[in-house]
C-alpha positions as a printed Julia matrix, in Angstrom:
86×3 Matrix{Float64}:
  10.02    6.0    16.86
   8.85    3.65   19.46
   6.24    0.89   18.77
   2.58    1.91   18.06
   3.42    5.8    17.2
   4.24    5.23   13.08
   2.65    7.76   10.94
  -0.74    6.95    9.56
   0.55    7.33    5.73
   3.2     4.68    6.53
   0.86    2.36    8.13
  -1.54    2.73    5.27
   1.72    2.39    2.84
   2.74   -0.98    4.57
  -1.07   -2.44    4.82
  -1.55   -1.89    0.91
   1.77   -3.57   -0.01
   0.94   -6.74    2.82
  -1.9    -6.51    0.82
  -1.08   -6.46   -2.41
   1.74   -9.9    -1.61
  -1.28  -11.61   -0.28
  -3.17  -10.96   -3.49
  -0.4   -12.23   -5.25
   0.08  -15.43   -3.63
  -3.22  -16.56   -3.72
  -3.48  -15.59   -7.82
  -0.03  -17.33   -8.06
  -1.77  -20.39   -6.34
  -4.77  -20.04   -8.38
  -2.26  -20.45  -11.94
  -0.27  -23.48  -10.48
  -3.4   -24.95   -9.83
  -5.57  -23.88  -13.15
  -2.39  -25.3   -15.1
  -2.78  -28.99  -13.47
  -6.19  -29.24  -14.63
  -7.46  -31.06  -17.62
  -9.81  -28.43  -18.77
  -7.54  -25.63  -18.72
  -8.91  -24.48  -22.05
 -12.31  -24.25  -21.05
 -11.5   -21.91  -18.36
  -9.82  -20.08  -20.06
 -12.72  -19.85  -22.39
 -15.0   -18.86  -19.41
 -12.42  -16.49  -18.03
 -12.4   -14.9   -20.97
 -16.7   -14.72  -21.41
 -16.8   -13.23  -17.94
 -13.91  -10.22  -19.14
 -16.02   -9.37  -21.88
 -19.19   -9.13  -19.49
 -17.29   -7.24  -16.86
 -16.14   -5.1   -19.79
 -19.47   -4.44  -21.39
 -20.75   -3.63  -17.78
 -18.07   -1.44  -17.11
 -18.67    0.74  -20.51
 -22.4     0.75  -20.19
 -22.35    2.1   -16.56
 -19.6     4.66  -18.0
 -20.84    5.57  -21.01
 -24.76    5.64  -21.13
 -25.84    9.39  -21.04
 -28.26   10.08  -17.86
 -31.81   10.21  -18.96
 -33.29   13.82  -19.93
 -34.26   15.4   -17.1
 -37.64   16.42  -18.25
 -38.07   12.8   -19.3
 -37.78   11.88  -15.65
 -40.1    14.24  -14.4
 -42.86   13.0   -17.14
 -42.83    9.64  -15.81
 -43.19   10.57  -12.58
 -46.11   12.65  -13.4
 -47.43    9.72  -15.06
 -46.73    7.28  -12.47
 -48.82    9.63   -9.79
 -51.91   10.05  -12.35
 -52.05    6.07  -12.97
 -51.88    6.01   -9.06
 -54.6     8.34   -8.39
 -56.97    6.44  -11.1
 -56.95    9.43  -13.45
């Protein structure tokens, strides 16, 4: 194939793995560096706060059943009658 006429699924293929290396490097960079530092703990600490917050968030957004329906339309009714002054 000449330059410029690669299939779409292997350009897509090749972006996501240049991609994915670049991730790497810079997380590999960010652990060389965290593992110089004098309050390694703590951040771990933190790092390990802000997992449990992303994982509560994650579960709550997941898991909460939708409000009722009919509970949705009440409020709404009730919204327009406090609007109208009635």
């Amino acid at each position: 194939m000449a330059s410029g006429e690669e299939p779409r699924p292997l350009l897509l293929v090749a972006g996501l793995a240049d991609l994915a290396v670049d991730t790497a490097r810079s997380a590999l960079k960010t652990v060389r560096g965290a593992l110089h530092r004098s309050d390694t703990p703590a951040l771990a600490t933190e790092a390990e706060h802000e997992l449990l917050a992303r994982g509560r968030l994650v579960l709550d957004r997941y898991t909460a059943p939708p409000p009722a329906h009919l509970e949705i339309l009440a409020r709404h009714a009730l919204a327009r009658r406090a609007a109208d002054g009635e």
